[in-house]
N, C-alpha and C positions, 0 to 999 in steps of 0.2 A: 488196923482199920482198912489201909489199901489191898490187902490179899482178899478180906471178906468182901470189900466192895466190890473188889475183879472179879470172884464167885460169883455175886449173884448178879453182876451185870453179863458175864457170860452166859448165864441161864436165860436173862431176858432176851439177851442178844439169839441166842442158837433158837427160843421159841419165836422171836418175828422175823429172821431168817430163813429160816428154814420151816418151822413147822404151820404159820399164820398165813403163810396162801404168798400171792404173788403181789407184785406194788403195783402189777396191769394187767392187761391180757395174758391169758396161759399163750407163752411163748412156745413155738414150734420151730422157729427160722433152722437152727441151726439142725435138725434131729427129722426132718422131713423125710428122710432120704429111709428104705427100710432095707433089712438085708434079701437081697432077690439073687445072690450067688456062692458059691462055697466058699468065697476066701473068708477067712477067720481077719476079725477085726483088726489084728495086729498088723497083716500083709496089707490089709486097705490101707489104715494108717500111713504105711511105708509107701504104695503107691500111690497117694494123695501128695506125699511130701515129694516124690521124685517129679509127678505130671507138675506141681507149682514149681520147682526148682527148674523145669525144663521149660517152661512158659504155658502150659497146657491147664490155663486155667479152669476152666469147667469138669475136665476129669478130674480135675483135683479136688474141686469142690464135691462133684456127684460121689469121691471115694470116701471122702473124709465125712460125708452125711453117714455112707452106709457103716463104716464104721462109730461114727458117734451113735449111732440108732440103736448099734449093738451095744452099747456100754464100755465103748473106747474113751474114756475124759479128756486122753491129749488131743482128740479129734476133734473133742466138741468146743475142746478151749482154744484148738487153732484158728478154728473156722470162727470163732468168735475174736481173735486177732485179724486175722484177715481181713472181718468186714468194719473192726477197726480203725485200721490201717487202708485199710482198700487194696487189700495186696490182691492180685489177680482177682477182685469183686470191685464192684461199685461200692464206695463206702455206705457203711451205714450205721449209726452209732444206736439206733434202733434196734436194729435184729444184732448189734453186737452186745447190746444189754440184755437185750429177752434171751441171749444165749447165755453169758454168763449166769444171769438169772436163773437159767435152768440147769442148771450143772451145780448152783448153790442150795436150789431145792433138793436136789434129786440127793446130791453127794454132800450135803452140806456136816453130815458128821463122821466124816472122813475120817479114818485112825490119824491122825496130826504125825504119827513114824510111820505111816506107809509110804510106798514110792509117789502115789500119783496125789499127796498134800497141798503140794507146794503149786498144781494148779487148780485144787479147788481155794487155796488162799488166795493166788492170783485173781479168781472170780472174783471172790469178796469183794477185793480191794477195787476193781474194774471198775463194781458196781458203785461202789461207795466213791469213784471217782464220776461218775456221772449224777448222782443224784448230791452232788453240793452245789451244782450250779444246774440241774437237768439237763433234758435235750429237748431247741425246742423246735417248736410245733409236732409234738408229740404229747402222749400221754404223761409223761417222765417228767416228774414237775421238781425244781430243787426241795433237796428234803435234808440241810446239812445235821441234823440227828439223828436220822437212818444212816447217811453217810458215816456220822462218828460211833455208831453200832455198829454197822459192818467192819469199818478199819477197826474197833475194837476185837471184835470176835477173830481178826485173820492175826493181828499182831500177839493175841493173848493164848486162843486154842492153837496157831500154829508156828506163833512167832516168825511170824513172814515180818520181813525186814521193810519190806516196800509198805505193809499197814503199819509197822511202826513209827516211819515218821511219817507217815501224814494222820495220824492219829494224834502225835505229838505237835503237829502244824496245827491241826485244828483245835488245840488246849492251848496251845501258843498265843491262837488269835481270840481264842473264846469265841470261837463259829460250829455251833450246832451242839454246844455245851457251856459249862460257865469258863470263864479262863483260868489255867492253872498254869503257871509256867514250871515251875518244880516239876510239876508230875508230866509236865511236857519232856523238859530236860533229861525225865529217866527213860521215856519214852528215845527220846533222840542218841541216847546213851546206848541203850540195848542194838537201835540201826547200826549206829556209827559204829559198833564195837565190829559189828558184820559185816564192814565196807560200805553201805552203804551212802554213796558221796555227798546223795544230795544233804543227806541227816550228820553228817562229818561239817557240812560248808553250815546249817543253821545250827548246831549247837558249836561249835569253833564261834560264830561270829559273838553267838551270848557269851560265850565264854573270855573272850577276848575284850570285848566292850562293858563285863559283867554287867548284862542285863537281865535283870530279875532274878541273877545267880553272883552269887560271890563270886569277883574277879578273877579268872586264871589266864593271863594271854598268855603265858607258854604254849601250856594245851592246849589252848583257843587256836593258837597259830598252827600248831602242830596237826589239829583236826582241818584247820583250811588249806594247807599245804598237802594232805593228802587226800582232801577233795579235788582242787586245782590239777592234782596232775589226772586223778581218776577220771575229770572229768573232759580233761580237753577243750575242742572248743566249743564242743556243744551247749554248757550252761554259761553263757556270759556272766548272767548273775556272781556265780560263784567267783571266776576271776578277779572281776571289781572287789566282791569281799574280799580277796585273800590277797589284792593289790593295796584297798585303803588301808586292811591291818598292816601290812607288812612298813607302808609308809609312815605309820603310827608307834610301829612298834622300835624299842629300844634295841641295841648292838646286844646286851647281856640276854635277852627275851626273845632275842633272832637263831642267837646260839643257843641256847635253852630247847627251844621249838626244835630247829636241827637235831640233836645230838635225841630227843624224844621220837623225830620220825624216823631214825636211825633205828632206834631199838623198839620200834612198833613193826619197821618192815622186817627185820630178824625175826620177832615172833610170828608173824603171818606166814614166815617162809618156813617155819619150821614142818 
């Protein structure tokens, strides 16, 4: 039943994606720029990256247009980080959507084993992180169903790890779909299995507290221990969890967890 349902929500998903038009304005922000010199899109690319690494932020923008114009995607996915981030631009979560956005039209049925997949997943998932709660005073209205479509489409046709758990967060909380914790679980299962931390520190905490899942605190423990160091001090969150488990958890269940992230960091190392 789950495989045939991922079909055909894949297929809804790829036609209001990609083939049903845009969620605003046809974006342009990031693709302004036209090729007007001989360098081949590749050598822009590179001297876009060097002029932002050296502080020279506007050649780096006006390089990375002329290459994204040409059908550069790491270009156009940069410059839509950039104005993310606000790295050498004024931020703008604005023209960092309507870039994404066009990078999910244009490439949105990417070969999932080509090299440049994993930034049109990244778009997906951008987008789908902006339209769960919008941007506002913009056109960009929250739309947490579009949201749980796109994380569907990035974690299912490219198993991008970062749509994986928040595709499972958003079946976790039942926002912008019905709630399913199971199918969240397998969802958090597939990140965590990939490293990724954040999806290690929410499925370790259900698993540990057995919430909505039969009980495991070894594993549980085991998954927030290798969140906690992945993450450092940048997610408090996670800390706190892998501190109340650890205060909760038993001497047999502390060692248990141990001698599990033992033999998880040997296989990764392999």
């Amino acid at each position: 039943m789950w495989n045939s349902e991922r079909s055909f929500l894949g297929v809804l998903v790829f036609a209001l994606a990609v083939l049903a038009g845009p969620v605003g304005p046809s974006p342009a922000s990031a693709f302004d720029g036209r090729p007007t010199d001989a360098r081949s899109p590749l050598d822009a690319f590179r001297a876009g990256a060097r002029a932002l690494r050296d502080g020279r932020a506007e050649e780096a923008v006006t390089a990375l247009q002329y290459a994204a114009s040409a059908g550069h995607l790491a270009s156009a996915w940069r410059l839509g980080r950039m104005y993310m981030d606000g790295q050498g631009v004024a931020r703008s979560d604005l023209k960092a959507f309507e870039t994404f956005q066009r990078i999910t039209r244009e490439r949105g049925d990417e070969n999932p084993g080509s090299p440049e997949a994993r930034f049109v997943a990244s778009a997906f998932v951008a987008l789908g992180n902006y339209l769960v709660e919008g941007i506002p005073n913009t056109h960009v209205r929250a739309n947490p169903q579009r949201a749980f479509e796109l994380y569907f489409y990035a974690a299912s046709t490219f198993g991008d790890a970062d749509g994986q758990f928040r595709l499972g967060r958003l079946m976790l909380e039942g926002q912008g779909t019905r709630r399913d914790p199971v199918q969240a679980a397998r969802w958090l299962s597939l990140a965590a299995a990939k490293s990724h931390h954040q999806a290690q520190a929410v499925l370790g905490h259900m698993l540990f507290i057995g919430r909505d899942v039969p009980r495991q605190a070894p594993r549980g423990l085991m998954f927030l221990t290798l969140a906690r160091e992945a993450a450092g001090d940048t997610d408090t969150w996670i800390t706190e969890l892998y501190d109340e488990a650890m205060r909760a958890a038993s001497d047999d269940e502390r060692g248990v967890a141990l001698r599990m992230v033992e033999n998880w960091l040997k296989t990764v190392r392999r």
